[in-house]
N, C-alpha and C positions, 0 to 999 in steps of 0.2 A: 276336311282341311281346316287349321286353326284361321281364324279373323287374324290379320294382319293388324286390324286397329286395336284389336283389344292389348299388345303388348306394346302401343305405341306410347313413347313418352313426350307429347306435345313439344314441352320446350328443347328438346334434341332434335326436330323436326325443324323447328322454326330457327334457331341457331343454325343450323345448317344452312338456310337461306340467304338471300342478297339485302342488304337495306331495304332496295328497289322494290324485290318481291313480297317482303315482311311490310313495304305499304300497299301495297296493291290486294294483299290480304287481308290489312287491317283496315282499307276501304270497304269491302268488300261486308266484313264484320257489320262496321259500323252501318254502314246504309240498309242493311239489314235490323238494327237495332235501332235505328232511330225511330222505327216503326211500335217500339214498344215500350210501355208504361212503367217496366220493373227498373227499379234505382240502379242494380247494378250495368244493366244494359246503357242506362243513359249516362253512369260514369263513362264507360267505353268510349259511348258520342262524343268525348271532350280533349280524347286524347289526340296529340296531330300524326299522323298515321308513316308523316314523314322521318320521325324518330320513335316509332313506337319501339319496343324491346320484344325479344323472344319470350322473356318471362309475360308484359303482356297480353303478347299473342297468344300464348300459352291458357292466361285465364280469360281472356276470350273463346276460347275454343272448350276449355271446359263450361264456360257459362253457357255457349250455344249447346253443346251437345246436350246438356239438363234441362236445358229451361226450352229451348228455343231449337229443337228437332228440323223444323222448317229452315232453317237461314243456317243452321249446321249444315244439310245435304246441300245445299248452294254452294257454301263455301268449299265444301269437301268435292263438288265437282270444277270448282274451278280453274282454269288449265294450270296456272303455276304452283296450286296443289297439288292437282295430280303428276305435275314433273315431279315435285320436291318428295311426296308420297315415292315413288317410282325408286327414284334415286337411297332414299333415305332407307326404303325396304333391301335394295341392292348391297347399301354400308351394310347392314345391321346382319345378313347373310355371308356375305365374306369378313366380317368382324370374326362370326361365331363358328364361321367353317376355317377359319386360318388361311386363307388364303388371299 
């Protein structure tokens, strides 16, 4: 069976989301990266979580999954991913099956 993630396009995931939950994830990010030393992770730390963008979230989720493995599977477990994951797997199914 194919990975679901490998055909995922982060900022269609994160666009799909509430403001509300695109902070609660870009918390989520962050407090994770506050923990680390690489420049672009400490850019993330500056952003307010409360207006972050899907395109942000987007290159958060790519920085973690490359750099930062550890605070990637955090985030990818946490509950309003795994709705938005759920849900967003559901679209992209009846997108591609027409129905």
């Amino acid at each position: 069976m194919a990975n679901p993630m490998t055909n995922l396009n982060p900022h269609d995931l994160y666009e799909q989301m509430s403001q509300e939950q695109r902070a609660a994830v870009a918390r989520e990010y962050m407090q994770g990266f506050q923990q680390s030393n690489h420049p672009m992770a400490q850019q993330f730390t500056q952003l307010d979580p409360n207006t972050v963008t899907p395109r942000q979230l987007a290159a958060m989720h790519q920085h973690a999954a490359q750099e930062h493995p550890g605070i990637f599977g955090k985030v990818m477990r946490h509950p309003i991913l795994t709705a938005a994951l759920a849900g967003f797997g559901i679209y992209e199914v009846e997108k591609h099956l027409g129905h």
